[in-house]
N, C-alpha and C positions, 0 to 999 in steps of 0.2 A: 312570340309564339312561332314555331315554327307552321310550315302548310305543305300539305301531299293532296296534288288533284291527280281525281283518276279519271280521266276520260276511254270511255267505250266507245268506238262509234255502231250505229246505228242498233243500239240497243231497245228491245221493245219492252215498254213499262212493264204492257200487260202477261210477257214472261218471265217475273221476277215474283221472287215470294215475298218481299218487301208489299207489293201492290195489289196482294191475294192469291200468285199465281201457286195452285197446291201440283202441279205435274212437271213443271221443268225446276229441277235443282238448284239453287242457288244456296247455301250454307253460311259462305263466307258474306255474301250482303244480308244476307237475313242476319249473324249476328253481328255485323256492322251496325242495322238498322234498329237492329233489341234495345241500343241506345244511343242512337243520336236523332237529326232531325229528318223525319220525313217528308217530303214535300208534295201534295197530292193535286196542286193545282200549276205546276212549274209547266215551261212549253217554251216551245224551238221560237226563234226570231228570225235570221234568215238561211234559205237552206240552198244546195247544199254543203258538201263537208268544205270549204274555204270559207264562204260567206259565213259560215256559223262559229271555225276559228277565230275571223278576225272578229267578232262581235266578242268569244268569251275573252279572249287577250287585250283588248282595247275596249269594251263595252260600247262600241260604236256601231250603233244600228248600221245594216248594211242593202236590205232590200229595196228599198225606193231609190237609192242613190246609183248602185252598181251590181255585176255580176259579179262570180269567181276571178279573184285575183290577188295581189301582192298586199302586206303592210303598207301602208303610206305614209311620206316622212313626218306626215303630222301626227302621228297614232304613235301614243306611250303607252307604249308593250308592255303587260306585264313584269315579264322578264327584268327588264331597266329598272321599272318600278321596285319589285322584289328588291333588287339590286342597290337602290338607294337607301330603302329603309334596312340596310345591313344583312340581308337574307343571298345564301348561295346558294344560286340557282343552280339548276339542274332541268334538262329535258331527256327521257330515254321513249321512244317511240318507234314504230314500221308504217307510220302515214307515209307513205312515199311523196302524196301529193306534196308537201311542203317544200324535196328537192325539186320541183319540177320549174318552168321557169314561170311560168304563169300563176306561180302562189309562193313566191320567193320572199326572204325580211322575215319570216316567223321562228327562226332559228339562233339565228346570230347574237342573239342579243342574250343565251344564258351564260352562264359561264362557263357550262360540261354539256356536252350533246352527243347522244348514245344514237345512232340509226340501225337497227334492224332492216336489211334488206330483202325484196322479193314477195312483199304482198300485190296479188289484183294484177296489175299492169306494170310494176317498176319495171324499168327495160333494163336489168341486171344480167341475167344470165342468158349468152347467144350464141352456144353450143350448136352448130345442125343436131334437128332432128329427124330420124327415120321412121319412126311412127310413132302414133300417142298410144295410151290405153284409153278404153271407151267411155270412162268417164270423162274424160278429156276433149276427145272428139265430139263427146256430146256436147261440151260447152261450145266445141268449135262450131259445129251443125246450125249456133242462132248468133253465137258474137265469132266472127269468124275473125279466124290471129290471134283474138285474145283466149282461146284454150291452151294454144300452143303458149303464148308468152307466160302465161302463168303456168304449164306443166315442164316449163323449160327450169322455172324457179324452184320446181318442190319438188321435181323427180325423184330426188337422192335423199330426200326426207325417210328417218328409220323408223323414226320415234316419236310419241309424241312430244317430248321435249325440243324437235327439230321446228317442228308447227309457230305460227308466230304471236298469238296470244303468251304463250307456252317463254318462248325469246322474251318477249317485252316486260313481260312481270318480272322473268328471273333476274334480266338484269336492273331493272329498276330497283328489284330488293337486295343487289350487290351492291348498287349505288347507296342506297338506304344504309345499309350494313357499314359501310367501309367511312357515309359521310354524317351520320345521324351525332355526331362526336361536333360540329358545330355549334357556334353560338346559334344560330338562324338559318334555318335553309327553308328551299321551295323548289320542290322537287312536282315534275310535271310528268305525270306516266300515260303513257296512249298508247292504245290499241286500234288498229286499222280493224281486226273484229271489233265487233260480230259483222262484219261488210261480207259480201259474195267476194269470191268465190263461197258456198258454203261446205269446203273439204273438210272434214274432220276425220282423224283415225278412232282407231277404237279404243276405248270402250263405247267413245261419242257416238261413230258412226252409225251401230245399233240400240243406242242406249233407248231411244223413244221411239222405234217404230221396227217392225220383223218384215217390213217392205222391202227389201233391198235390192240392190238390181245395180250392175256396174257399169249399166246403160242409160242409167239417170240422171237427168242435168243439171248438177251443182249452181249454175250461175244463170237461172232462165232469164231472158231477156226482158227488159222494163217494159210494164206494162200499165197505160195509163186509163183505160178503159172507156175513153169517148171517141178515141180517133181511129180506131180499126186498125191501130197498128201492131203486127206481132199477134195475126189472128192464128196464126197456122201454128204458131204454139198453144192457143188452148184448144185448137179443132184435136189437135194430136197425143194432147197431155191428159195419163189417164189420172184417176183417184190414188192408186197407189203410187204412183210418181210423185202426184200432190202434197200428198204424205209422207212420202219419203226426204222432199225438201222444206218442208219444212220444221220436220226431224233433226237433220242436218244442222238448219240454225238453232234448236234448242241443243244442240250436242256443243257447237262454237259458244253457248251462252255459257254451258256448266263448265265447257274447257276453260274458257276465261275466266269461268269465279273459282275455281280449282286454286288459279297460278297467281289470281287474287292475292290468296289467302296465304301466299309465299311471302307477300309483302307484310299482311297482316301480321305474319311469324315474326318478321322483323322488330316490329312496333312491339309485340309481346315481347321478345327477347330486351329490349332497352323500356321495357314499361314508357315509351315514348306517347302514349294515347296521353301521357300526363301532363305534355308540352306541344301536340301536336297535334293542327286543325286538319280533318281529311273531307274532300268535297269527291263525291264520285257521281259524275252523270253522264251524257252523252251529248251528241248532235244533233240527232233526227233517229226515229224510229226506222223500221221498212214495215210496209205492208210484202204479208206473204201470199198473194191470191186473193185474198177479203176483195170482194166488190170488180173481182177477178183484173185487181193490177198486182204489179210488184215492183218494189223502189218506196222513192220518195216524191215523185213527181206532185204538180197543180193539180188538181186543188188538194191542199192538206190537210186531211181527214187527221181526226185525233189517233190513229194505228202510229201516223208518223209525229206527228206535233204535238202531242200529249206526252211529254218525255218524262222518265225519273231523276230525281233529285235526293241525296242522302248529304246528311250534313252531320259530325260530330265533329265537337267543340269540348276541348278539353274540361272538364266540371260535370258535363250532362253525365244526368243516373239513371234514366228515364225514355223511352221512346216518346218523340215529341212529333203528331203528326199534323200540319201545317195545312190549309186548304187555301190561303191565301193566292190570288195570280198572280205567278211570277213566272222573268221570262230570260233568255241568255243570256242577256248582256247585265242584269241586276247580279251573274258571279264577280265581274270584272272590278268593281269597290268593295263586294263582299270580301273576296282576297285582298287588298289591299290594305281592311280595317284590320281583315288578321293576320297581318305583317306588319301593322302598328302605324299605318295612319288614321291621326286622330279628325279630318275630317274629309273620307273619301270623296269624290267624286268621278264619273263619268259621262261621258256625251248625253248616254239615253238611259242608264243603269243606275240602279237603286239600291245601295245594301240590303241586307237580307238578315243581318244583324238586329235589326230592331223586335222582325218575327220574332227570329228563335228565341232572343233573350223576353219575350212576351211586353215589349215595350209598349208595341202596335199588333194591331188588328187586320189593321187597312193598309192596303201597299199599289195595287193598282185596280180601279174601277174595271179595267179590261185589258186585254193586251192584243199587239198587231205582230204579222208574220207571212214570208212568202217567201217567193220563189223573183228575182228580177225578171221582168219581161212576162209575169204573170199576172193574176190581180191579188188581190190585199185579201187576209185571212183575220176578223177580227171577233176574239172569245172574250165574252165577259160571264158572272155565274151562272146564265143558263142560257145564252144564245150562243150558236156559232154561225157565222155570215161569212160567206166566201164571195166575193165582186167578183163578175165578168169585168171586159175590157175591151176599149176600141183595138182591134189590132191593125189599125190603120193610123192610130194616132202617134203622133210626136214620142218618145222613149230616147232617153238619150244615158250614157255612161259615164260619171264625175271621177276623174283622178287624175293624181300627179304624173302617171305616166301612163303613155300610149297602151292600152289593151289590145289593140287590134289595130292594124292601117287604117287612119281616117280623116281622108284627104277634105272633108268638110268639119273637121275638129276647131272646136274654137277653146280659147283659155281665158279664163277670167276666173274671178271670184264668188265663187258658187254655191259654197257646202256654208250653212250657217254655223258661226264661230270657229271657221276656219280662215286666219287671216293671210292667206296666201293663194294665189293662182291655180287653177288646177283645167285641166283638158275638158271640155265638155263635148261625148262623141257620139252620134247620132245612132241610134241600132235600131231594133225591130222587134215585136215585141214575140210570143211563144205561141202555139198554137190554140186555138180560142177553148175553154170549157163553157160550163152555163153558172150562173148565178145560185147561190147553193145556199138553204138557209136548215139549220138542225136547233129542237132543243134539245139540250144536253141532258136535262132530266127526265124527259120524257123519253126521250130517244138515242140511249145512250152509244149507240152502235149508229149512230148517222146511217139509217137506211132511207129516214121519208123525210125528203128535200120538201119544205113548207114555204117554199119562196112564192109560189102562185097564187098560194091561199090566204098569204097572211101580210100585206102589200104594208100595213103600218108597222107589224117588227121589222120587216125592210127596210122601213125609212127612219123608221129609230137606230137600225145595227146602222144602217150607212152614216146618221148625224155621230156618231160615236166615231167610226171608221173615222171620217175628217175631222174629227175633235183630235184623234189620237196623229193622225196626219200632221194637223199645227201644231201638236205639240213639238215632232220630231222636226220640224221644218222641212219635210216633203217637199221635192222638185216641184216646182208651179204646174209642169207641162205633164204629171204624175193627176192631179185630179183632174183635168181633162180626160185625160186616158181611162179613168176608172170612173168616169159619167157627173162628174161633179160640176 
């Protein structure tokens, strides 16, 4: 069988019509979703966007162990994998992070790799420039340099075809076009949308809102709402600016399922839905303003961690919707069973194959997720429990190579079931929030924190937290840190 993932980043569930959304567009997921598997209880594992690649390419839980950083020589990468069970890989993407040197190894290993240049930050284009125009400046006004380096990249954009959603599909569906003629292939398509900047041309730009104003800040500054930082952005930010960007990201959503559906064309042109698995999800969510942050930041509210999951399997006739908990790293066997191994496995990942084919019911009691250097985020069907954390206690970084200078680094044998040496490096942990407890059915928009009131679903979400803890083999110095 052959496989097409489609990865979005930071796509939010709750603007897809897959997930009820009736106001932002989406056509090409919606009829994706008319027959394949829906997934209504899937969620981020670690974030952000590196720590949640390596998890979906190697299914190796990554938050307890480490931050943002490279493949490590003991992680079989997708890609390889593909690769042995007779599939030609392929990646086409504008995640720029991957060439950067701090998330390096996630590349190399397909056979064809397509980069799109000049999303967010790539430091591509370094033209002097003499002035910006004011949407530009405005980004500059709260991330200062980074308006300039992103208007340095899209200046001479005409069209929306120049835009980079718009880039990634197209070529993805050349690749599809020109290599669908294989016995097997495994084709990996990403989009750096729906990420900020949120620039979109038109028709996007006005498609959801008559707010307009080319004084508005495409890219407003992360906002995590306990530490007062980046207050001078909401003292200043009116309703219609509010509106206006988050306009913007629904305009990036429909541009992206537009150029979708370019790929979809392909699949219809070779009736390839007859031979080929498509898995399309994301990363991480963003919150747009809700709870007045923006990003993905700690603690992670379901805006960000409640992610979509769309799954057709060549046979399905039927929309199939899943409520089961699942979590990043259960893609990493999922893809592997449908490229033909006959008994996947992964570090912390679970196929996903037994749901859809209606084998099982049951898949995980609950699931864990965060942020390194934060506390531990643990849902199961109706609690969600977010830990505080000593930010004085021991935290330390696992891998094969140096992340940072760490002249108190030690190396030893660390990581369970990994039988090789690795750096153990001392760091510090993130700045503190408070212990956060929501029910999910009651409360489904996590506004009333019940952690004060109700001290035994605490200490039942916490026994569960550490249950899931040993499962993963959690650093020892990891439940200390989080009151254990």
């Amino acid at each position: 069988m052959n496989l097409i993932t489609i990865l979005i980043d930071s796509l939010n569930r709750h603007c897809l019509g897959p997930y009820g959304n009736q106001v932002v567009k989406t056509p090409n997921l919606d009829r994706l979703a008319q027959r394949a598997a829906v997934f209504d209880g899937h969620f981020v594992g670690s974030l952000p966007c590196m720590p949640a690649r390596r998890e979906l390419m190697t299914g190796r839980k990554e938050f307890f162990w480490r931050p943002w950083g490279p493949l490590e020589p003991f992680d079989k990468p997708i890609a390889i994998e593909a690769r042995r069970l007779g599939a030609v890989s392929a990646i086409v993407t504008d995640h720029y992070h991957y060439w950067e040197y701090t998330a390096h190894g996630y590349l190399e290993h397909f056979n064809s790799v397509k980069t799109i240049r000049g999303h967010e930050l790539d430091m591509w284009n370094t033209e002097p420039l003499e002035t910006l125009p004011p949407w530009a400046q405005a980004i500059e006004n709260s991330r200062p340099r980074q308006g300039k380096i992103y208007y340095n990249n899209a200046k001479d954009f005409k069209g929306e075809e120049d835009f980079f959603s718009p880039k990634t599909l197209a070529e993805a569906a050349d690749w599809l076009d020109k290599n669908q003629g294989h016995e097997k292939f495994f084709l990996w398509t990403e989009c750096f949308d729906c990420h900020e900047p949120f620039h979109v041309p038109e028709p996007y730009r006005s498609m959801y809102t008559d707010k307009l104003s080319d004084h508005y800040n495409v890219w407003p500054p992360y906002q995590e709402g306990y530490h007062g930082h980046n207050k001078e952005f909401w003292e200043k930010v009116s309703p219609d600016e509010l509106e206006f960007i988050r306009a913007q990201y629904y305009g990036k959503v429909t541009m992206t399922d537009k150029w979708m559906g370019k790929l979809f064309d392909v699949m219809d042109k070779y009736n390839l839905w007859e031979n080929t698995a498509v898995i399309v999800t994301t990363d991480h969510g963003h919150e747009l303003g809700e709870k007045q942050r923006f990003g993905k930041q700690p603690p992670q509210y379901d805006l960000n961690a409640h992610i979509p999951l769309i799954v057709w399997i060549p046979g399905m006739t039927d929309q199939k919707r899943i409520n089961a908990l699942t979590t990043a790293v259960d893609l990493y066997p999922t893809r592997l069973e449908l490229l033909g191994e006959t008994a996947p496995s992964a570090p912390h990942g679970r196929s996903l194959l037994p749901l859809i084919n209606g084998e099982t019911s049951n898949h995980r009691e609950a699931v864990v997720y965060g942020t390194h250097g934060a506390g531990a985020t643990v849902t199961n069907d109706q609690y969600t429990y977010h830990s505080t954390w000593d930010p004085n206690a021991e935290i330390n970084s696992y891998s094969s190579i140096m992340l940072r200078p760490s002249p108190n680094a030690e190396a030893g044998k660390y990581i369970p079931g990994v039988d090789c040496p690795v750096w153990k490096m001392p760091g510090k942990s993130q700045a503190l929030v408070p212990e956060l407890l929501f029910d999910r059915k009651k409360d489904p928009d996590q506004n009333n924190n019940i952690s004060d009131t109700e001290p035994d679903l605490v200490s039942r979400m916490r026994t569960l937290l550490k249950k899931l803890m040993d499962e993963e083999g959690a650093p020892p110095e990891q439940y200390k840190r989080l009151g254990f």
